[in-house]
N, CA, C and O atoms as CSV, one atom per row, in Angstrom:
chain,resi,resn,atom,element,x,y,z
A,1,UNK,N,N,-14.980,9.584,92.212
A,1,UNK,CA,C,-16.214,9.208,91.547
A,1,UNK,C,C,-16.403,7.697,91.557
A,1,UNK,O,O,-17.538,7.249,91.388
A,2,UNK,N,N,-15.373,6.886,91.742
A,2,UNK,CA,C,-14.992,5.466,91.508
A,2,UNK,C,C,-15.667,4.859,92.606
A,2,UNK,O,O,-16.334,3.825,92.581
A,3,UNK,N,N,-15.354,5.835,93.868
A,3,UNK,CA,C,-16.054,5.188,94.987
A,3,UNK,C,C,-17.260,5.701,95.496
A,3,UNK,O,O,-17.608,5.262,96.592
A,4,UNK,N,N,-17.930,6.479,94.977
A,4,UNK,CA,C,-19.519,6.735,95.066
A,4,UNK,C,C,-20.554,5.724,94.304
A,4,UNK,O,O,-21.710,5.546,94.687
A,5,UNK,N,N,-19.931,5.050,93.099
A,5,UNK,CA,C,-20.358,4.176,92.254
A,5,UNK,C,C,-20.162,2.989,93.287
A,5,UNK,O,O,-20.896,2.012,93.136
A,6,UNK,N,N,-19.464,2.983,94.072
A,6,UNK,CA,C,-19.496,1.567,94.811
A,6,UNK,C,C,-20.091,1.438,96.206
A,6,UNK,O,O,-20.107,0.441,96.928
A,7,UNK,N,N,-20.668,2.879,96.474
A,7,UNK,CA,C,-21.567,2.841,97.918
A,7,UNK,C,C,-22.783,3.079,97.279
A,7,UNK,O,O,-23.511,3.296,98.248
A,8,UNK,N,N,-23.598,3.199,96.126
A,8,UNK,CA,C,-24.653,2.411,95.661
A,8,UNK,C,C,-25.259,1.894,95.716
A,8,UNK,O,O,-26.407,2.161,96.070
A,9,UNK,N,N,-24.631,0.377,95.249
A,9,UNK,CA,C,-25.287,-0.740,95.399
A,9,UNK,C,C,-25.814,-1.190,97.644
A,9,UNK,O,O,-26.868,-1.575,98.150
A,10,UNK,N,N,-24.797,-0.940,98.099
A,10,UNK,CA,C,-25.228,-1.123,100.178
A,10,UNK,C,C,-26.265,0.139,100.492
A,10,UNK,O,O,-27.286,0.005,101.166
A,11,UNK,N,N,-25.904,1.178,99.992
A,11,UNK,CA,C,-27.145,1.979,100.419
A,11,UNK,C,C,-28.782,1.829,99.310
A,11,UNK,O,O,-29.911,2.289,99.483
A,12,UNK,N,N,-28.310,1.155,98.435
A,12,UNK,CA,C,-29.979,0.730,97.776
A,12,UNK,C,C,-30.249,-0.383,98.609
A,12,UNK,O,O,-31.188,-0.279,99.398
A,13,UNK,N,N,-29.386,-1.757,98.562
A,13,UNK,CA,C,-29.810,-2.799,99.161
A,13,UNK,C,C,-30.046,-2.514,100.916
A,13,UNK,O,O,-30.594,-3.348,101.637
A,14,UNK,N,N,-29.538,-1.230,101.398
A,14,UNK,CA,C,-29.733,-1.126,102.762
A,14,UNK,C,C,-31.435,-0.809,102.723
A,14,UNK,O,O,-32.240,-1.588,103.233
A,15,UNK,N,N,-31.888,0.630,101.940
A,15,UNK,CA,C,-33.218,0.739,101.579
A,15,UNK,C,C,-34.358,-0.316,101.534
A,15,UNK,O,O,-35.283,-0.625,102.285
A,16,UNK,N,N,-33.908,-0.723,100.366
A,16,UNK,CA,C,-35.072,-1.714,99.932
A,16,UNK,C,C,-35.281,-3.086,101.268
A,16,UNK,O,O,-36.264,-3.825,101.213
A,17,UNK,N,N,-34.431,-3.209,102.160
A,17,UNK,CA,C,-34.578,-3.936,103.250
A,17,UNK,C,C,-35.593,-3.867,104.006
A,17,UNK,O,O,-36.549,-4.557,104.360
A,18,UNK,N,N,-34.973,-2.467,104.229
A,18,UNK,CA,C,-35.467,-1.443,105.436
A,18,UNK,C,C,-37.009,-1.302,105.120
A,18,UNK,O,O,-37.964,-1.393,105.891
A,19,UNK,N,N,-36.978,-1.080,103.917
A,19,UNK,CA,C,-38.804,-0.779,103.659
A,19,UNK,C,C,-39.352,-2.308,103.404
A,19,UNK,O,O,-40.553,-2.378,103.664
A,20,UNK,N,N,-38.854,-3.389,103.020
A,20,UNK,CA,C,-39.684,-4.765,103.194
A,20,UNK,C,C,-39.886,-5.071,104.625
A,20,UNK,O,O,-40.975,-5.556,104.934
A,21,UNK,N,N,-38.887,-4.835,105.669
A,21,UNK,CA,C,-39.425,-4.631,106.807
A,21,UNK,C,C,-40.559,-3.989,107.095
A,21,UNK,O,O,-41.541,-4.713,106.932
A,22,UNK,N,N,-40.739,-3.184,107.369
A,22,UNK,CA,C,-41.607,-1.930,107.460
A,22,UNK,C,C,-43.083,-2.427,106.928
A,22,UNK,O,O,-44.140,-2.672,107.511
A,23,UNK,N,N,-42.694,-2.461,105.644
A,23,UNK,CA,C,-44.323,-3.400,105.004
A,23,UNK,C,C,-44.622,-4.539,105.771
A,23,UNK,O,O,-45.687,-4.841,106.309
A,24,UNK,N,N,-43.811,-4.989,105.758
A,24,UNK,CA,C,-43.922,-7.071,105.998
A,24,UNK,C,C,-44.760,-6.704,107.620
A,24,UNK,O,O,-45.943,-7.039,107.689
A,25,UNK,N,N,-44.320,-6.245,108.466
A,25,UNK,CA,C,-44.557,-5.851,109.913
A,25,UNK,C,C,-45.303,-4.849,110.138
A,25,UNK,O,O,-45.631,-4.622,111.303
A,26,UNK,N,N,-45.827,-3.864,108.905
A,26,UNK,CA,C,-46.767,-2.964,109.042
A,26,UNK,C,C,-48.037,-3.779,108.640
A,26,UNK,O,O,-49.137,-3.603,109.163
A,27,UNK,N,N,-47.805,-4.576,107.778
A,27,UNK,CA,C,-49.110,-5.666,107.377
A,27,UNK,C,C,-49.377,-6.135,108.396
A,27,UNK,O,O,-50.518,-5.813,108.727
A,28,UNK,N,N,-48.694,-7.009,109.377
A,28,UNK,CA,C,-48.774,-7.778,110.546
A,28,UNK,C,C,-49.472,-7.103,111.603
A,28,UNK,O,O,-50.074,-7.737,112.469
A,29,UNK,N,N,-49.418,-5.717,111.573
A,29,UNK,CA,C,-49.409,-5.225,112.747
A,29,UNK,C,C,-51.166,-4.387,112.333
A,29,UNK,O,O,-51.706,-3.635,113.144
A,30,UNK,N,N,-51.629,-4.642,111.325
A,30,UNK,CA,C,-52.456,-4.050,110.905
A,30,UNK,C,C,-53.579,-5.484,111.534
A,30,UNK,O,O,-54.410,-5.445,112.442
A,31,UNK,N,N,-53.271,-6.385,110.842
A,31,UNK,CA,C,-54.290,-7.528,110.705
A,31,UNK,C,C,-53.759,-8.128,112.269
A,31,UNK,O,O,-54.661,-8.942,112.468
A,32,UNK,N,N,-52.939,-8.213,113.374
A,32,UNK,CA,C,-52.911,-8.557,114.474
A,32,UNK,C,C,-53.791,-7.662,115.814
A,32,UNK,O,O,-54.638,-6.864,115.412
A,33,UNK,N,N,-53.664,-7.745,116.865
A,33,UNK,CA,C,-54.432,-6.742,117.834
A,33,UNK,C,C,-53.047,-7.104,119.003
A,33,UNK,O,O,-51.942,-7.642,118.927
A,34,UNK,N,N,-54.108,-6.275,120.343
A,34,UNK,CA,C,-53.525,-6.283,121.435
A,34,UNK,C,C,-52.161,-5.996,121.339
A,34,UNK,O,O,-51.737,-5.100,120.609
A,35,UNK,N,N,-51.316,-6.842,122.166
A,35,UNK,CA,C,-49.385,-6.198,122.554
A,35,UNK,C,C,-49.113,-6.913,121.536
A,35,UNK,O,O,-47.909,-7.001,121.775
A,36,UNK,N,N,-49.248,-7.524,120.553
A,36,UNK,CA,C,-48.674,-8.180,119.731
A,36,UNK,C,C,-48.462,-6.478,118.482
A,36,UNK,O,O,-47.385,-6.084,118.035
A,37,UNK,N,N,-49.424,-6.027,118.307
A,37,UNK,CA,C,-48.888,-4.823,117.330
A,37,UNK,C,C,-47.749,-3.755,117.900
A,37,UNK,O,O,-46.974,-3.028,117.279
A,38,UNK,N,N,-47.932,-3.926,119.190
A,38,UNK,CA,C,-46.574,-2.736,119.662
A,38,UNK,C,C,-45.410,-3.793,119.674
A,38,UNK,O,O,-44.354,-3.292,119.288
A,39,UNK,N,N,-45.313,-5.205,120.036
A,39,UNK,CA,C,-44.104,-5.995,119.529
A,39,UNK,C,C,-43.366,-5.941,117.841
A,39,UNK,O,O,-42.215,-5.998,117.408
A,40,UNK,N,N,-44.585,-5.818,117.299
A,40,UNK,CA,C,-44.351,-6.031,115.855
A,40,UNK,C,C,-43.607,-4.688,115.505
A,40,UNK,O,O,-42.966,-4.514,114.468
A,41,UNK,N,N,-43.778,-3.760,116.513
A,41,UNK,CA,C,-43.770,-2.016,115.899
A,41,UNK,C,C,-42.142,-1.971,116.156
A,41,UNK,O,O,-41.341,-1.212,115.610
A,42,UNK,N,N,-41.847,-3.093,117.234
A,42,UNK,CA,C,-40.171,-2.908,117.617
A,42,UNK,C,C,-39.367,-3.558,116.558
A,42,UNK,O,O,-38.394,-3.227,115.880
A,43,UNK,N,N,-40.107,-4.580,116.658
A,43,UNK,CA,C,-39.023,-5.817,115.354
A,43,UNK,C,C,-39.002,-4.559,114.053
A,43,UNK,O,O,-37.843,-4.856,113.763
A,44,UNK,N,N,-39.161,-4.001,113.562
A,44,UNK,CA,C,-38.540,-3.203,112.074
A,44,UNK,C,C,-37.804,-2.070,112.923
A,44,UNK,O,O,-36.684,-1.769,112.510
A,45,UNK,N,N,-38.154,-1.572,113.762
A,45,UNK,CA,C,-37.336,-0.582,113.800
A,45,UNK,C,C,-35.834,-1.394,114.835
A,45,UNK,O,O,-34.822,-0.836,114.412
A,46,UNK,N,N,-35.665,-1.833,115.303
A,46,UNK,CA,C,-34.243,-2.636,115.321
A,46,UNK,C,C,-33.897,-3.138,114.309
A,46,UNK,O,O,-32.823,-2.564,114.129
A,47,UNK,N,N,-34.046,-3.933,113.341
A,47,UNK,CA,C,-33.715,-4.335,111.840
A,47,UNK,C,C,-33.106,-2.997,110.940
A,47,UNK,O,O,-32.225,-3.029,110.082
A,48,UNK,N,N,-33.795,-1.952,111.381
A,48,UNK,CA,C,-33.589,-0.732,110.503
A,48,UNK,C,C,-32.176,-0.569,111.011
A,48,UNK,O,O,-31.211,-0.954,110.350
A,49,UNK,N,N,-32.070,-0.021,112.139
A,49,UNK,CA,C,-31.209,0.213,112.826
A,49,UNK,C,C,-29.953,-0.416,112.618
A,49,UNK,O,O,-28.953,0.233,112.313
A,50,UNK,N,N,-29.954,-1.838,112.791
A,50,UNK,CA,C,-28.768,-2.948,112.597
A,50,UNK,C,C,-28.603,-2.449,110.636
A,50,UNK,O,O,-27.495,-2.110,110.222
A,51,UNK,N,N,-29.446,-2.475,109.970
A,51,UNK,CA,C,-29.126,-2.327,108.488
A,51,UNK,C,C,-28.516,-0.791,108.484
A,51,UNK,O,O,-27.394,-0.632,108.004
A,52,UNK,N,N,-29.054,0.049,108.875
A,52,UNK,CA,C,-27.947,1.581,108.684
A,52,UNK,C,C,-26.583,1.260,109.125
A,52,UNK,O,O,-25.620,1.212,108.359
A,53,UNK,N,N,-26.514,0.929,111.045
A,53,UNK,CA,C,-25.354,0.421,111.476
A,53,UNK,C,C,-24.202,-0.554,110.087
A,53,UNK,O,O,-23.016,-0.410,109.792
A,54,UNK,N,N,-25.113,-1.349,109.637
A,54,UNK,CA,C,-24.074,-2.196,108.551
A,54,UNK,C,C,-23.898,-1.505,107.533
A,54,UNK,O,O,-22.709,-1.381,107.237
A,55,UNK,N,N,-24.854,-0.833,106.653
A,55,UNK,CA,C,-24.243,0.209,105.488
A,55,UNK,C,C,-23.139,1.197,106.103
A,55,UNK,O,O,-22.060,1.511,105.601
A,56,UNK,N,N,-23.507,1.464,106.911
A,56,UNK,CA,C,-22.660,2.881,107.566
A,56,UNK,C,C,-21.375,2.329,107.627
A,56,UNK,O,O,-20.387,3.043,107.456
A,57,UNK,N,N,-21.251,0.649,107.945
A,57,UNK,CA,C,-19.677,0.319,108.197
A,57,UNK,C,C,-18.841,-0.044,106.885
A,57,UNK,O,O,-17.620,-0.058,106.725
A,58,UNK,N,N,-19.989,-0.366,105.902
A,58,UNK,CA,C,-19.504,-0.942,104.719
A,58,UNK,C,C,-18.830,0.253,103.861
A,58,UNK,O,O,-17.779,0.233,103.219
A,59,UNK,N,N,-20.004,1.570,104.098
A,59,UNK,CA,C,-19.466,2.974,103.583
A,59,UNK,C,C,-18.513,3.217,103.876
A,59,UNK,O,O,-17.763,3.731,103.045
A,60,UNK,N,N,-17.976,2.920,105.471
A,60,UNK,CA,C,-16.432,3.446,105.864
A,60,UNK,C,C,-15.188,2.548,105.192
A,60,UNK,O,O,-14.115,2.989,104.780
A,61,UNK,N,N,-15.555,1.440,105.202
A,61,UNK,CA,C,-15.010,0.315,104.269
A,61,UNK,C,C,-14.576,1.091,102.999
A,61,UNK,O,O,-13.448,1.111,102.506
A,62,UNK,N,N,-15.548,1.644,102.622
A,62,UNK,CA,C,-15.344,1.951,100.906
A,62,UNK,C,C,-14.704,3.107,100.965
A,62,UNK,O,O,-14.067,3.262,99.923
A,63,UNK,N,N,-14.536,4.266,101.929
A,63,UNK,CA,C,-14.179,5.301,102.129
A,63,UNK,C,C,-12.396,5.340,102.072
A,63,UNK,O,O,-11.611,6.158,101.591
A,64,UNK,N,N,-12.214,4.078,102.789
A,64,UNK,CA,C,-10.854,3.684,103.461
A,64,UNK,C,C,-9.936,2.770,102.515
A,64,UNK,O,O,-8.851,2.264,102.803
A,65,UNK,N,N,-10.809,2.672,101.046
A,65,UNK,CA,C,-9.710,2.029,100.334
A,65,UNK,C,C,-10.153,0.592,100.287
A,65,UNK,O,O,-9.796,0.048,99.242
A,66,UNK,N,N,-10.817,-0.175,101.098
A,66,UNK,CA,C,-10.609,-1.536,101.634
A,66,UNK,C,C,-12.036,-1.467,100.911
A,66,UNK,O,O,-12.911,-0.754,101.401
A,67,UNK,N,N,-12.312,-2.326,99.559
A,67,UNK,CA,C,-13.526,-2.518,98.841
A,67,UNK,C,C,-13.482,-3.635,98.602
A,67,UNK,O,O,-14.424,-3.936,97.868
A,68,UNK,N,N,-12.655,-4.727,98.918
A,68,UNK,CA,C,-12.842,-6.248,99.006
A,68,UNK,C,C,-12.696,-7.089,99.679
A,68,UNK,O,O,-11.938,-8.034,99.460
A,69,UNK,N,N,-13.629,-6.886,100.989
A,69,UNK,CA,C,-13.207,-7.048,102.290
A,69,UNK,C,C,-13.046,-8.514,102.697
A,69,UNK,O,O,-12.534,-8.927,103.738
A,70,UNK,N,N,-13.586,-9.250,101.669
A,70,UNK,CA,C,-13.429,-11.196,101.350
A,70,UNK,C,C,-11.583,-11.471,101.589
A,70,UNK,O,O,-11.005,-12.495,101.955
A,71,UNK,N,N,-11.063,-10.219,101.244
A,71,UNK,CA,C,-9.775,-10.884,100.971
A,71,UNK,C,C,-9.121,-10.730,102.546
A,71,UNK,O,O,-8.075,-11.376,102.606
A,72,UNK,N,N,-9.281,-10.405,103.165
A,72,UNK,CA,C,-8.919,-10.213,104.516
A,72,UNK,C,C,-9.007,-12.135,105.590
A,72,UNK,O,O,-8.387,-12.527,106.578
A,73,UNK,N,N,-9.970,-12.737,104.798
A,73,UNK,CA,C,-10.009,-14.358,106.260
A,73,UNK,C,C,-9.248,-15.065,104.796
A,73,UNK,O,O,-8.883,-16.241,104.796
């Protein structure tokens, strides 16, 4: 239970990223034209991507015991 309380906080902060992307670049892509809105349509969904990729590693992190990963450099 100790460690569900601590994958939480990376999968909210992974969320709330993911969707300021999404807005920030769905706004852009609304009020821009031409190839500039299908550019804009790539930039969030790679951001998304790289942010799951990093929760997903931080989750295995937390899975594996290793929850203070500062102490490692």
């Amino acid at each position: 239970m100790k460690k569900c309380k601590k994958m939480i906080a990376p999968i909210l902060i992974s969320v709330i990223i993911i969707l300021y992307y999404v807005l920030y670049f769905g706004i852009l892509m609304a009020l821009l034209g031409g190839i500039w809105k299908y550019v804009l349509g790539i930039v969030p969904l790679l951001f998304g991507c790289v942010m799951i990729k990093v929760c997903a590693e931080r989750i295995k992190e937390i899975k594996e015991g290793e929850e203070d990963d500062l102490s490692k450099y």
